[in-house]
MIZA-877513 format. One record per residue: x, y, z of N, C-alpha, C in turn; residue in one letter. Coordinates in nm, 4 decimals. Layout:
BEGIN
       n.u       n.v       n.w      ca.u      ca.v      ca.w       c.u       c.v       c.w  res
         X         Y         Z         X         Y         Z         X         Y         Z    A
...
This chain:
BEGIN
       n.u       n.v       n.w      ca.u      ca.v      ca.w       c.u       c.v       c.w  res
    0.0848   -0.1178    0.0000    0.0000    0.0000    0.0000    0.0895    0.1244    0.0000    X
    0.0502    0.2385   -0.1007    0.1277    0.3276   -0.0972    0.1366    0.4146    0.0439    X
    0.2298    0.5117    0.0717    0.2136    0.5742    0.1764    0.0958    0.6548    0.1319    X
    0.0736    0.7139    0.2204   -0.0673    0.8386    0.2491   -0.0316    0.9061    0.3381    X
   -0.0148    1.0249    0.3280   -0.0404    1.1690    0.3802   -0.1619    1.1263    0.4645    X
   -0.1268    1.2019    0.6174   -0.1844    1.2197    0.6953   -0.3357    1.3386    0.6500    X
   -0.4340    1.2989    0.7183   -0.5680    1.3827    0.7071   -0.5265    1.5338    0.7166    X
   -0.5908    1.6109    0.6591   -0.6024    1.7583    0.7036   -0.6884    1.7567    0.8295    X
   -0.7481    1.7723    0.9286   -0.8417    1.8102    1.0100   -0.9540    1.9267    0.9831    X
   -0.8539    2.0365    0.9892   -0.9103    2.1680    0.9365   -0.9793    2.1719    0.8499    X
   -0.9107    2.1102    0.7035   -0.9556    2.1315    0.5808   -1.0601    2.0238    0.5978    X
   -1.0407    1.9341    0.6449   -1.1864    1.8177    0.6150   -1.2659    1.8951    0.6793    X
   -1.2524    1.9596    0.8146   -1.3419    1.9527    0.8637   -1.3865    2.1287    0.8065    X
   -1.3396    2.2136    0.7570   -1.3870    2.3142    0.6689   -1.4750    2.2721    0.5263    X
   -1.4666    2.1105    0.4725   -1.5202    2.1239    0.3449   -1.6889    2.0421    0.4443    X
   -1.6907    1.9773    0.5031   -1.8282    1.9433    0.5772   -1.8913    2.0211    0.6111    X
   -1.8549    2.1860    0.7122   -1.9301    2.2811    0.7274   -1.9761    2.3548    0.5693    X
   -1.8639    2.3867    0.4776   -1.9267    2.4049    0.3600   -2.0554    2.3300    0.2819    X
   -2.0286    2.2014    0.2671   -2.0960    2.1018    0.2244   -2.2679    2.1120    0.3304    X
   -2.2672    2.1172    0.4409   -2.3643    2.1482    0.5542   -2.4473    2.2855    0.4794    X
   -2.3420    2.4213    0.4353   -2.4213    2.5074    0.4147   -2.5057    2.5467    0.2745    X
   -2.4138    2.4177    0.2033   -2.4936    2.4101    0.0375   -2.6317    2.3257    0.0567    X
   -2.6143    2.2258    0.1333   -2.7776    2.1300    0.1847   -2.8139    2.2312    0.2620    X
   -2.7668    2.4011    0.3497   -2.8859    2.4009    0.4123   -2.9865    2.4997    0.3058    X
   -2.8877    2.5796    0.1922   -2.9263    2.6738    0.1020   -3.0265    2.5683    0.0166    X
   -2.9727    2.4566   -0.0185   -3.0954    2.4265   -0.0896   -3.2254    2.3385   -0.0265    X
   -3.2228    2.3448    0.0885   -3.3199    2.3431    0.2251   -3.4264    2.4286    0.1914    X
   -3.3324    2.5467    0.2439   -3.4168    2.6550    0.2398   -3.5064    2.6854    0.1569    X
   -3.4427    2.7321   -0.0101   -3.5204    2.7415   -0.1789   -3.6331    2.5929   -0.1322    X
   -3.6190    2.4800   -0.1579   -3.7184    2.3763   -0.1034   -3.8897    2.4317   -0.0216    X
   -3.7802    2.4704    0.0837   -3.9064    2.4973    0.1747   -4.0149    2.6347    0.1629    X
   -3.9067    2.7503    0.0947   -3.9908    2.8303   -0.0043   -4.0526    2.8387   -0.0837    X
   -3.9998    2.7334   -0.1994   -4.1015    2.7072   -0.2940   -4.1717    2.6137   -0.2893    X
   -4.2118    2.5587   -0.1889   -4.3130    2.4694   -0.1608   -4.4346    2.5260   -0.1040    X
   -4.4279    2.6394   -0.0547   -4.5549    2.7189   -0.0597   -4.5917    2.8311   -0.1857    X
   -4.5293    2.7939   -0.2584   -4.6511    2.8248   -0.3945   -4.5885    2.7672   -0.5180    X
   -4.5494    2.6317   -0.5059   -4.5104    2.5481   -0.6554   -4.5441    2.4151   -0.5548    X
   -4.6073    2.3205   -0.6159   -4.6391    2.1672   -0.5522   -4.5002    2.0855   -0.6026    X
   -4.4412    2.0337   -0.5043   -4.2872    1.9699   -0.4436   -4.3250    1.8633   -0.5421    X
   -4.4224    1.8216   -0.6409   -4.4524    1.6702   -0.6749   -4.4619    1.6899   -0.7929    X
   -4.4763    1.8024   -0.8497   -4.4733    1.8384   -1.0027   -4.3544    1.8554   -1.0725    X
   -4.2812    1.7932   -1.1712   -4.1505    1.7981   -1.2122   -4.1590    1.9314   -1.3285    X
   -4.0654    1.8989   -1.3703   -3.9902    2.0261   -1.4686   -4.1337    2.0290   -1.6122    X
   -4.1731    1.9010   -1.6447   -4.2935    1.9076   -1.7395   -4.3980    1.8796   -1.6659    X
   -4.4648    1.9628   -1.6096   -4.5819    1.9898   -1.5371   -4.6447    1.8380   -1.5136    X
   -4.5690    1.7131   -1.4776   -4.6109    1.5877   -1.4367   -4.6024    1.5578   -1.2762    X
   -4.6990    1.5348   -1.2389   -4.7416    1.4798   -1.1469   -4.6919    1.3695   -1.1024    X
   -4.5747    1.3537   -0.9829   -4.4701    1.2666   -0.9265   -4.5249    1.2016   -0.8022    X
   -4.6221    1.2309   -0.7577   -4.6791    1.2005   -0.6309   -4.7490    1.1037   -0.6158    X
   -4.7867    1.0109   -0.5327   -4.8258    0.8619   -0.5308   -4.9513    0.8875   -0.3940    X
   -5.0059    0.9465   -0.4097   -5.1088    0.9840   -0.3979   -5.2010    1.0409   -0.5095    X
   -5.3451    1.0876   -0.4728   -5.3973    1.1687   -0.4815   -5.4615    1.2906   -0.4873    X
   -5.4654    1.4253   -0.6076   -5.4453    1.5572   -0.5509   -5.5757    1.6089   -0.6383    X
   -5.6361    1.6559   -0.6636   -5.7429    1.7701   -0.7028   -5.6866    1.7702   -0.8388    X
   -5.5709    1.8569   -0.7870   -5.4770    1.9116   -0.9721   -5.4376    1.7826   -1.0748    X
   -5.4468    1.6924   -1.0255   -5.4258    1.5752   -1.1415   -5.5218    1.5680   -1.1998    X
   -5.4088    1.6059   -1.3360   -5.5606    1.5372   -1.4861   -5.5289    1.3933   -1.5133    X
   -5.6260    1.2746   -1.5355   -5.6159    1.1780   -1.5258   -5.5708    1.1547   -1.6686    X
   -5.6122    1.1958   -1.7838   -5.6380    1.1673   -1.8795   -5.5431    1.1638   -1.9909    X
   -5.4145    1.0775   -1.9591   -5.2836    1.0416   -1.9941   -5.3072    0.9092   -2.0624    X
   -5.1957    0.8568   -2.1326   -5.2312    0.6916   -2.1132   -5.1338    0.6019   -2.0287    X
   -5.2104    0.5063   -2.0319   -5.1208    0.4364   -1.9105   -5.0045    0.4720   -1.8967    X
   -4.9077    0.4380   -1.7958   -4.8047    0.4182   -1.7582   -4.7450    0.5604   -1.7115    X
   -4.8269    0.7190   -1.8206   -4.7578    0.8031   -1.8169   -4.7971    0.8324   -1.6751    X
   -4.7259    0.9602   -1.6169   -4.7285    1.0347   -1.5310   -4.8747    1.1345   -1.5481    X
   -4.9025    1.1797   -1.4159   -5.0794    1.2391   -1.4644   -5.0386    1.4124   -1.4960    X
   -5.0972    1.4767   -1.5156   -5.0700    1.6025   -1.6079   -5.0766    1.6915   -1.4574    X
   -5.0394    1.7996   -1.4135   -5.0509    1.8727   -1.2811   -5.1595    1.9965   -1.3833    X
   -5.2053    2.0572   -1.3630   -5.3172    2.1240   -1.3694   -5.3295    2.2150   -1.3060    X
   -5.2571    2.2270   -1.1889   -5.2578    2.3623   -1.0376   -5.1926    2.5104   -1.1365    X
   -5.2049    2.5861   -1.0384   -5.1408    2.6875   -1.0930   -5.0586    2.7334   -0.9819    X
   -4.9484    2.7748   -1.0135   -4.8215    2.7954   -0.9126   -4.7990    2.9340   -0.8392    X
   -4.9217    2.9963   -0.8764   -4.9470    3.1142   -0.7773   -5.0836    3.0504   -0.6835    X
   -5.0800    2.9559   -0.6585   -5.1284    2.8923   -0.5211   -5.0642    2.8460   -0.4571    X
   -5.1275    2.8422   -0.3231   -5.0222    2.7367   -0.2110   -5.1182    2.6199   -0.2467    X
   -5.0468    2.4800   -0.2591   -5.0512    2.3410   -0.2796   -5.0736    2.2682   -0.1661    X
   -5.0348    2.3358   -0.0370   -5.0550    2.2403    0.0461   -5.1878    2.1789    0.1259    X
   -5.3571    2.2751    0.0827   -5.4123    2.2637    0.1283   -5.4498    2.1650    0.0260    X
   -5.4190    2.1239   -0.1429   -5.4907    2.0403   -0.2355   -5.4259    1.9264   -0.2094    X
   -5.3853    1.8943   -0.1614   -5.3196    1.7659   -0.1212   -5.4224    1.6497   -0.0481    X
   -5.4866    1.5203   -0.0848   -5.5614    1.4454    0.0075   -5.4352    1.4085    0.0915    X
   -5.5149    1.3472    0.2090   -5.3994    1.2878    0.3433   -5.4804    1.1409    0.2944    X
């Protein structure tokens, strides 16, 4: 086995707090736009969610994904069934 250089400490432990503050930035955007874009609708307005929601248009053919229908100047979280 070749030798290896001893760990940085610092530096490891400087790229984890970095790494910590890129998951918490995209935390954050997440939790913002989840009150007025539905977290289950992808990039082509398809419906990712394995449930049931109001805004799904059914009327796809099989297999596809269901059409989202909402409009993204609403909050989503009240169309959601539990």
């Amino acid at each position: 086995m070749p030798d290896q250089k001893p760990m940085d400490k610092k530096r490891y432990q400087a790229s984890i707090a970095r790494l910590g503050d890129i998951f918490r930035s995209i935390n954050d955007t997440a939790k913002e736009v989840s009150t007025w874009r539905c977290p289950y609708k992808n990039a082509k307005d398809r419906c990712t969610a394995k449930f049931g929601c109001r805004n799904q248009d059914h009327s796809v053919p099989d297999g596809e994904l269901f059409i989202c229908t909402g409009s993204d100047d609403l909050d989503y979280r009240s169309a959601w069934e539990v």
